[in-house]
C-alpha positions in Angstrom: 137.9 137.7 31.9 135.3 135.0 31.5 137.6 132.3 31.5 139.9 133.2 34.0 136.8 133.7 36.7 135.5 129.9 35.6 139.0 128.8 36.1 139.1 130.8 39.5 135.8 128.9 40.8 137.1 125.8 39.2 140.0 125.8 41.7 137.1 126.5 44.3 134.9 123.4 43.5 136.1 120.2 45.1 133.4 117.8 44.8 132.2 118.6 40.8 132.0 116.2 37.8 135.4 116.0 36.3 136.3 116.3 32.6 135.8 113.2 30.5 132.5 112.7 32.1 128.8 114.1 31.1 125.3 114.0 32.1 123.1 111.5 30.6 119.4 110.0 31.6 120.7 106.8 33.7 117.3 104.4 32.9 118.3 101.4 35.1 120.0 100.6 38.1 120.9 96.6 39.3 120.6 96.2 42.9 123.4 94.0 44.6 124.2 93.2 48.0 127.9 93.6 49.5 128.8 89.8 48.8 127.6 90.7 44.8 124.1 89.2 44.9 121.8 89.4 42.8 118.6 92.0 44.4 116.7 93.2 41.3 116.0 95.6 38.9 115.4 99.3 39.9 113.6 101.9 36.7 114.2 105.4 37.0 111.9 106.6 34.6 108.2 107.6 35.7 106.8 107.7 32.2 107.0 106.4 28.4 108.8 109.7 27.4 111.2 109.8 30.7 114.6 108.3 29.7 115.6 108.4 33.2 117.7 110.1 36.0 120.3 112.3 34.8 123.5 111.6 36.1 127.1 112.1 35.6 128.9 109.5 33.8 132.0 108.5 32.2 132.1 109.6 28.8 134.9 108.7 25.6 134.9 109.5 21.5 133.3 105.8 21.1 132.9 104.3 17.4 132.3 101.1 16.0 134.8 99.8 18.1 135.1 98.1 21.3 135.2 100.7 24.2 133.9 100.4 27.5 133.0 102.3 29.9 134.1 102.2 34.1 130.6 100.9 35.9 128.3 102.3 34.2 127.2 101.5 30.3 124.5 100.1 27.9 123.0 96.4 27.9 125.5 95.5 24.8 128.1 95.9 27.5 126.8 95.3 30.6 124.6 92.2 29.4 126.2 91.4 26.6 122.8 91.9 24.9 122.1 94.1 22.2 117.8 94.4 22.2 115.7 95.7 19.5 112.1 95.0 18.2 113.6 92.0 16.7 115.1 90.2 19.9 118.4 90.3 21.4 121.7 89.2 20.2 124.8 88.5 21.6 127.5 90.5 22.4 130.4 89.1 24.1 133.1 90.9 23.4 131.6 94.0 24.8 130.4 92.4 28.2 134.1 90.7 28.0 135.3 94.3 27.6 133.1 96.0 30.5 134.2 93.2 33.0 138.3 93.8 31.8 137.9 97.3 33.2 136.3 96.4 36.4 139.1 94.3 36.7 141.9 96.6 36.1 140.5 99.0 38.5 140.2 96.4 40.9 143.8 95.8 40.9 144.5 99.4 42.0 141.2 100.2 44.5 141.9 101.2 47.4 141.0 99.4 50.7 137.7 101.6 51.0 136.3 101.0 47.2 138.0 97.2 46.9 134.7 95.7 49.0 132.4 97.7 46.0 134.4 96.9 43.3 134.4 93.1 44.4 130.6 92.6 44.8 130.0 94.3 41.5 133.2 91.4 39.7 131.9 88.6 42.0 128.0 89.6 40.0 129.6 89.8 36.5 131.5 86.5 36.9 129.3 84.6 38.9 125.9 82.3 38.8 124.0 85.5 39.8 124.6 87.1 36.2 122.4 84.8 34.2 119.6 85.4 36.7 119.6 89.3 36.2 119.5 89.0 32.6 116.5 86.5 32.5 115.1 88.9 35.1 115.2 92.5 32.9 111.9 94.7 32.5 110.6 94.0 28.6 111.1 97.7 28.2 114.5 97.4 28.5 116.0 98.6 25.4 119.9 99.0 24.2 120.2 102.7 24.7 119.2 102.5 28.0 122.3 103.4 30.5 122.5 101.3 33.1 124.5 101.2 36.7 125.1 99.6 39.6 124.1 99.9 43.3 125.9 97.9 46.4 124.6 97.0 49.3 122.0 99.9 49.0 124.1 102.7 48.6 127.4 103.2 46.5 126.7 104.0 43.1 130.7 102.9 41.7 130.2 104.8 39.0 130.4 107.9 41.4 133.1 107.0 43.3 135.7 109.4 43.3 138.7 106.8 42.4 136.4 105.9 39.7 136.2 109.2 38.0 140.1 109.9 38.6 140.9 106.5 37.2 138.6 107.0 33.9 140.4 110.7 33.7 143.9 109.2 33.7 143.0 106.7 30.9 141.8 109.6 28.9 145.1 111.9 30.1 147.3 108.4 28.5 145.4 108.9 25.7 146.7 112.4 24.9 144.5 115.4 24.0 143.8 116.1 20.6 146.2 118.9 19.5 146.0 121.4 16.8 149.0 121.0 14.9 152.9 121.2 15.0 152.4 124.8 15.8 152.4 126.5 19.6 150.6 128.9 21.1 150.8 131.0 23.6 147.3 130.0 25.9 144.9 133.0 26.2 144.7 132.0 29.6 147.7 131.2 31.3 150.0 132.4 28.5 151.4 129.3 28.6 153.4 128.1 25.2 152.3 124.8 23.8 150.2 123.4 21.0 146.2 124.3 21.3 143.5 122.0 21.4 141.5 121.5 17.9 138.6 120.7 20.4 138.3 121.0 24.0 137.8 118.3 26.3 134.9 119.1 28.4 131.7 118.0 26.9 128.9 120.8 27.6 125.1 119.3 27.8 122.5 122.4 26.7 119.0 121.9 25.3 119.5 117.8 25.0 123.0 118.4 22.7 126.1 118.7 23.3 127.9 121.8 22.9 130.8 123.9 23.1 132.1 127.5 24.2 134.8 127.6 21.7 135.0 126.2 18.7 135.3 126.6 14.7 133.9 123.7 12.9 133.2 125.6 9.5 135.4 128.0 7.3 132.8 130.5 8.1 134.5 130.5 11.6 138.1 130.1 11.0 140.5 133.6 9.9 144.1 133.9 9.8 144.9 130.5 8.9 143.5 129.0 12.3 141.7 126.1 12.3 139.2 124.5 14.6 139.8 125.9 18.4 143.1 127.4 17.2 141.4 130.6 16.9 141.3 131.1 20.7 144.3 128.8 21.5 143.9 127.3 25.3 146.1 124.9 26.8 144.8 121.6 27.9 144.8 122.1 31.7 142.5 125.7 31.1 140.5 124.0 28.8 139.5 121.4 31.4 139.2 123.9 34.3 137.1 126.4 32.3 135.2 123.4 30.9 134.3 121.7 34.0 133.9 125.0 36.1 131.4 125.7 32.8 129.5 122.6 33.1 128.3 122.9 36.8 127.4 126.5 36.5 124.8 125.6 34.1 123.9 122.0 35.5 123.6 122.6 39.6 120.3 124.3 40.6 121.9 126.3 42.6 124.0 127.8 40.1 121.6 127.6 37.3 119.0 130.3 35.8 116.7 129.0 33.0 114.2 131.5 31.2 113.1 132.2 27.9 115.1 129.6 25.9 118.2 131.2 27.6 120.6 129.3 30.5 122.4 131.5 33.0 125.2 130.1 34.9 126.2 132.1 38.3 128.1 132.4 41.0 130.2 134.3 43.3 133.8 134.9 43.9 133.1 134.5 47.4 130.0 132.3 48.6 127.5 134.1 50.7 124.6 132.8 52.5 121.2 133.7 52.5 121.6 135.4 48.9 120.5 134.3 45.3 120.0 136.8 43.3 118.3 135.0 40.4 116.1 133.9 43.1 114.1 137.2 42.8 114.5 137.1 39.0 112.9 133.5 39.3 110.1 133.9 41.2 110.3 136.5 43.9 108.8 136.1 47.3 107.0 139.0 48.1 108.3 139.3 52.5 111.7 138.9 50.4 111.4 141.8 48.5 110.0 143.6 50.9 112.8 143.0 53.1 115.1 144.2 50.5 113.6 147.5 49.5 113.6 148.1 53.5 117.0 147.2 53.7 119.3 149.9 54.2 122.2 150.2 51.1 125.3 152.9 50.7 125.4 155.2 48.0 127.1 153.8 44.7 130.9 153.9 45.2 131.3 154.1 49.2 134.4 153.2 50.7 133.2 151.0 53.4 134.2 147.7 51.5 137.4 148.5 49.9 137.2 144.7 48.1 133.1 143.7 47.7 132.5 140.3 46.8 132.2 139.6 42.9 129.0 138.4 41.0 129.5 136.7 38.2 126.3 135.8 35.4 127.1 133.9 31.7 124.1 133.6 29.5 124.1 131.2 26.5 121.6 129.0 24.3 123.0 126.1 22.2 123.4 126.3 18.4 125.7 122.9 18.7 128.0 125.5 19.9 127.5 127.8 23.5 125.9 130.8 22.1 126.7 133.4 24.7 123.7 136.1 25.2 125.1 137.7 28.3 128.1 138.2 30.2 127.6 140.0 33.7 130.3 140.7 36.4 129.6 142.9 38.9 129.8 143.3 42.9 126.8 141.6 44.9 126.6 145.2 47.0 125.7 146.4 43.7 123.2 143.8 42.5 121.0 144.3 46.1 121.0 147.8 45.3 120.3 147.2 41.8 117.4 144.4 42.7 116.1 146.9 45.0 115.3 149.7 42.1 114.6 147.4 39.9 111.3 146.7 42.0 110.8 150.1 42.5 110.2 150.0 38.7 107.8 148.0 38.5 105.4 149.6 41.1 102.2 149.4 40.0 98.8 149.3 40.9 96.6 146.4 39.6 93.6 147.3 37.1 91.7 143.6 36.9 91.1 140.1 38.9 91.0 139.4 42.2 93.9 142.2 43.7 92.3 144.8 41.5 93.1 148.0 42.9 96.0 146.9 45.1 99.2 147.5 44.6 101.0 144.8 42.6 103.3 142.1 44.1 106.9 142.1 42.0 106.9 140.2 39.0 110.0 137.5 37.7 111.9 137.8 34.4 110.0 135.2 32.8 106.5 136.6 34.1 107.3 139.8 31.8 108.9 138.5 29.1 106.5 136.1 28.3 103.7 139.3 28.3 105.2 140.4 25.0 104.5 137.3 23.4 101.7 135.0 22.0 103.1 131.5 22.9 106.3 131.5 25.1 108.6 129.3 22.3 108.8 132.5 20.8 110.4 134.7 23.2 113.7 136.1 21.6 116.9 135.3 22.9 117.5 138.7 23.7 114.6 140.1 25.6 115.2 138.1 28.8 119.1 139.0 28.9 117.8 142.3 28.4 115.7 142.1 31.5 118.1 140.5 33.5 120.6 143.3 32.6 118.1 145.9 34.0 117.5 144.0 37.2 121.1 143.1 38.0 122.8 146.3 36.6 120.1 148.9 36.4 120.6 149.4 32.1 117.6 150.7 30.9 114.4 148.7 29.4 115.0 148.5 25.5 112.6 150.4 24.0 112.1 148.1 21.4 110.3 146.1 24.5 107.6 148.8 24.2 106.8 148.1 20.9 106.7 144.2 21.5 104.0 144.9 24.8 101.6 147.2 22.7 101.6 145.0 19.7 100.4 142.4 22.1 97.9 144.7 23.7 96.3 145.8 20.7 96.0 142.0 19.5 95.3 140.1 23.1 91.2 141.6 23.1 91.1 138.6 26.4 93.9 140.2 28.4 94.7 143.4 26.7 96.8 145.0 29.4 97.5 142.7 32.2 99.5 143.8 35.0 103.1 142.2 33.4 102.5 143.8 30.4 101.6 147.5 31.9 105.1 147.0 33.7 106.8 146.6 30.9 105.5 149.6 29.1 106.0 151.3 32.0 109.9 150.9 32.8 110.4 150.9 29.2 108.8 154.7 28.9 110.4 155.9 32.1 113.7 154.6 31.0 113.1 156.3 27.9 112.6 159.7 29.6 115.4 159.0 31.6 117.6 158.9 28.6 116.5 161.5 26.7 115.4 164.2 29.5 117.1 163.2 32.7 116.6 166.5 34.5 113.0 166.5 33.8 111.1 164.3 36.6 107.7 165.1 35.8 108.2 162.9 32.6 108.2 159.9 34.5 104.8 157.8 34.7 103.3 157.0 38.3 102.8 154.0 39.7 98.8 154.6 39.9 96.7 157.5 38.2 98.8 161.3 38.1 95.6 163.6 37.5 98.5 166.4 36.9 99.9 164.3 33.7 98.1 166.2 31.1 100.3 164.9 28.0 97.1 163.8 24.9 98.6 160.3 24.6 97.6 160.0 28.8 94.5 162.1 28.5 93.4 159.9 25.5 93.9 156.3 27.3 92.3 157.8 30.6 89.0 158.9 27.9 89.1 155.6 26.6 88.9 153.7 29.9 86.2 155.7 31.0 84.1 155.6 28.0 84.5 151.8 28.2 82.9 152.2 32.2 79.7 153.8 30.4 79.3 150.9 28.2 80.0 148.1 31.2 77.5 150.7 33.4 75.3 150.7 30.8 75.0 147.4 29.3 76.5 145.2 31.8 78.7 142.2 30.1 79.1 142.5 26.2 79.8 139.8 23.9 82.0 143.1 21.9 83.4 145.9 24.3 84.6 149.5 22.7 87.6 148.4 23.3 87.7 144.9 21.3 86.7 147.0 18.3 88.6 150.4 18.5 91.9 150.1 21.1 93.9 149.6 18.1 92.6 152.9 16.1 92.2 155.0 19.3 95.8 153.8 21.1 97.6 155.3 17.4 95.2 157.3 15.8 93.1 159.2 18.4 91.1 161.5 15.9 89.9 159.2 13.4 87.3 157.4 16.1 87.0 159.5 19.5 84.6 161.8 17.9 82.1 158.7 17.3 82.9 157.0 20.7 81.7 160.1 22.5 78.8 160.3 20.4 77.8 156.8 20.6 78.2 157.3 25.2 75.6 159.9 24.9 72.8 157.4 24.5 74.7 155.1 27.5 74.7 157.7 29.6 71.2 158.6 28.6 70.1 155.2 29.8 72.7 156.1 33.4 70.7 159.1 34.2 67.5 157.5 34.2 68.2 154.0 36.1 71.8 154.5 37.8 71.9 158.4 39.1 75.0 158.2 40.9 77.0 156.4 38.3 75.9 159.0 35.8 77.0 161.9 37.4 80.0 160.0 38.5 81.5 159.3 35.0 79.6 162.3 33.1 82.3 164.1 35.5 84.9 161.9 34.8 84.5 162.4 31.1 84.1 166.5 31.5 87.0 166.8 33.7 89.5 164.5 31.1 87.9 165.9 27.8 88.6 169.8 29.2 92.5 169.0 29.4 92.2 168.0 25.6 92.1 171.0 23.2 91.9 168.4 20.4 92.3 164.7 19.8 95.9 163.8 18.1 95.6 162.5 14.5 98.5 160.3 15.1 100.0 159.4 18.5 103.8 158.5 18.5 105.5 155.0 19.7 106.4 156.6 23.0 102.8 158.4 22.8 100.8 155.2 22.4 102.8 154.0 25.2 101.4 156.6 27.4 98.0 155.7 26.1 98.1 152.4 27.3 99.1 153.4 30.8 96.4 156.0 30.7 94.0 153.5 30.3 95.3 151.0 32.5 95.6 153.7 35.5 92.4 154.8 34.9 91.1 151.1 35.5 93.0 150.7 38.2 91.6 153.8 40.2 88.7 152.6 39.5 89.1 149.4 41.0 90.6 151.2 43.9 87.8 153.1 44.4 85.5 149.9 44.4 88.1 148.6 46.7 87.7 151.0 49.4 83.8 151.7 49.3 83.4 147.7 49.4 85.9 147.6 52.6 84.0 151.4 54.0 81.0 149.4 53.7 82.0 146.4 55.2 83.8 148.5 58.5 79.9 150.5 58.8 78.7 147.1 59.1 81.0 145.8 61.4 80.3 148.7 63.3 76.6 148.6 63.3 76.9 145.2 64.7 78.8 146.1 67.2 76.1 148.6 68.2 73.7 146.2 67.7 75.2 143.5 70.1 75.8 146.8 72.9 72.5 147.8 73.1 70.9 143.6 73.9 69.8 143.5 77.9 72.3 141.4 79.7 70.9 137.8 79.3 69.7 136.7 83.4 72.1 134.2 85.2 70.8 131.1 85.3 69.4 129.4 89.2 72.1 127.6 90.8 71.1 123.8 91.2 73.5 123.2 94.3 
């Protein structure tokens, strides 16, 4: 199925990099006019570590021979110079080589590429060519790639008769085969021998790489060797390859996140839709617009034949490694996108939008919550996230574990708002699984006063005993919860009888200085401690989830509750003002002068 869709958009795609070519950093360009002349040298690169513009260019299996390549090579062949920290030394045969080719494609240009081909000969052959070597930047070194560009435009190397010509060189060449045996293609079902590799050159993660292959006896069974053990004919291989190789190269095609590449597409484009675009980084009007937008129940008739939406997730292992493999129907993935930020509704606890309601988060914006530096996230968390979004497959749970580990050991951001989604989809997904007629088991968006389950009531305590302190004691250099979140979030009983203890003297210190606050929390305490007939001694996985999101909520009504006294105050102001401004006499007119 995977190869047959590539091979369907490959027959889509007109104006894509053929086979026989890759994508390397191009570092130089030389500047001609249309008669050939000599303009100057042109760098790409825009630092020391920059190697240049990528670009697609003619590629072959080149050894110690003589091999050149159409247009476009490295200063042994274009200049004839190979540099190093030593000097440069001549190489003739190679620049003899480069200019050969030019030639022979020359002989069959057409009338449209003959006046480029010309100017780049007439360069190569004439008085200008010493001048441009004299001319070269010092950092010029022989890896570099470098091309052409005439009369301030045409690249050659991109010219279409270019690539075709460089492919049927490579065609006369014959493919590498298998063997004397044949094979019936697992595409086509063609009979003929396989390919021991394939011919399409995939660049991942700076190597290249490829989506079927068997270099080790580890790999092989049966007898097979190399690529025989999915035997594809050369014309599929070359589709699939190149259909492959724009997927994960185009931007518009391309999904990068967590060490993981997704190539996508359609079977049929559509405008105005990407939906890796809200897995990226979602716009909050666009999300808006698509929870507001109107969708059919699953499985209704009124499209007989939706479009398809296909997703392929690899990482490189100098082979395509493939995480993921989605196919769906883009009806589906709106209406999957659309719960999908229903599930992460929440309301904010800390920072500047504290108690608002959250704006929707991107794949890599929650995966990278579950971890301490972002090199480490797994390869599977973000295809597991992209398969909730896109398909609506529950949260792993194992992602629970992952977001309260950090929480417990992050003491500067303990439960950001990323990291409380996460637990949160992950729970409800749980109780989805396990209890699916049972509602009430779901965790709110914002504080459920009616949740009265001890891991909730716990996290709710804890949150509220940490207010007493900040009331108390303003800004700490150590908070309750740097020193007990841990303990309390898995084993309730062991410390909860000394934190309430050690609030009495905070509050204490409330009564006499802050009233209001006192009685405020000294509430809030009596009315969450009377729901509690006893503090767990352990709290499960799925319990100490609830714990954290008890806490968290609790913070976040809080904030909400600043939120809207701050903004009561500030609308009693206005409207004193107002008042103010109503009762001033009318100021007297001022004497006419005329």
């Amino acid at each position: 199925m995977l190869l047959e869709s590539l091979i369907e958009l490959r027959g889509r795609l007109e104006d894509i990099p053929p086979s026989d070519h890759v994508t390397r950093p191009v570092a130089w360009i030389i500047e001609l006019d249309a008669e050939g002349r000599f303009l100057g040298w042109v760098s790409t690169s825009t630092g020391p570590k920059d190697k240049g513009l990528d670009d697609v260019i003619p590629t072959s299996r080149r050894t110690s021979g003589v091999l050149a390549h159409l247009f476009i090579d490295k200063a042994d062949y274009v200049l004839g110079l190979k540099i190093d920290k030593k000097g440069a030394v001549h190489t003739p045969r190679r620049q003899e080589a480069f200019v050969e080719l030019v030639r022979e494609f020359l002989a069959q240009a057409s009338e449209q590429d003959a006046p480029t081909v010309r100017a780049v000969l007439a360069f190569l052959t004439g008085d200008q060519f010493p001048l441009a070597v004299e001319a070269r930047d010092a950092k010029l070194v022989s890896a570099d790639w470098i091309g052409f560009r005439v009369d301030g435009a045409v690249l050659p190397h991109r010219m279409r008769a270019a690539q075709k010509f460089w492919m049927a060189r490579a065609a006369a060449a014959g493919p590498e085969e298998g063997g004397a045996r044949t094979f019936a293609c697992a595409v086509c079902g063609q009979e003929g021998p396989a390919l021991a590799t394939h011919p399409v050159s995939i660049r991942l993660d700076g190597e290249d790489a490829a989506l079927i292959s068997a270099n080790k006896n580890a790999f092989e069974s049966f007898g097979l060797k190399r690529s025989e053990i999915c035997p594809v004919c050369a014309t599929c291989a070359r589709e699939y390859g190149e259909a492959l190789r724009f997927v994960l190269s185009d931007a518009s095609h391309r999904f990068r996140s967590g060490g993981v590449t997704y190539g996508y597409w359609l079977r049929e484009e559509e405008s105005g839709f990407d939906a890796f675009t809200f897995l990226n980084s979602p716009a909050e009007a666009d999300v808006k617009a698509l929870l507001a937008a109107p969708f059919r129940p699953a499985g209704a008739a009124a499209n007989l034949d939706p479009n398809r939406f296909y997703a392929l997730g690899v990482t490189s292992n100098k082979r395509l490694v493939i995480r993921d493999w989605i196919t769906t129907t883009v009806p589906e993935v709106r209406r999957k996108l659309a719960e999908w930020f229903d599930r992460q509704s929440l309301r904010v606890a800390s920072g500047p939008h504290a108690g608002q309601m959250a704006e929707a988060h991107g794949v890599f914006a929650l995966a990278s919550s579950l971890v301490l530096d972002i090199k480490r996230i797994s390869p599977r968390v973000v295809p597991a996230l992209v398969h909730a979004a896109l398909l609506g497959t529950p949260v792993p749970f194992d992602l629970l574990a992952m977001a309260l580990r950090r929480a417990a050991a992050d003491a500067d951001n303990r439960l950001t708002v990323t990291r409380a989604k996460v637990i949160r989809m992950a729970l409800n997904d749980h109780f989805r699984r396990q209890q699916p007629d049972r509602q009430e088991l779901l965790v709110h968006p914002e504080l459920n006063p009616d949740d009265h389950r001890p891991g909730y009531l716990c996290g709710r305590l804890f949150a509220t005993l940490e207010a007493v302190q900040y009331a108390a004691l303003g800004s700490t250099n150590t908070t309750i919860a740097d020193r007990f979140f841990g303990t309390a979030s898995s084993a309730p009983a062991s410390v909860f009888g000394r934190l309430m203890r050690g609030s009495q003297a905070h509050l204490a210190k409330l009564r006499k200085n802050k009233g209001g606050t006192h009685v405020a929390l000294q509430r809030q305490i009596e009315d969450i401690a009377s729901r509690l007939p006893d503090f767990p001694r352990t709290l499960s996985l799925q319990d100490q989830g609830l714990f954290a999101l008890g806490y968290y909520h609790q913070r976040a009504e809080d904030a909400r509750g600043r939120l809207e006294h701050k903004n009561a105050r500030a609308a009693a102001a206005d409207a004193n003002d107002d008042l103010r401004s109503d009762d001033q006499p009318a100021a007297p007119a001022q004497a006419s002068l005329v």
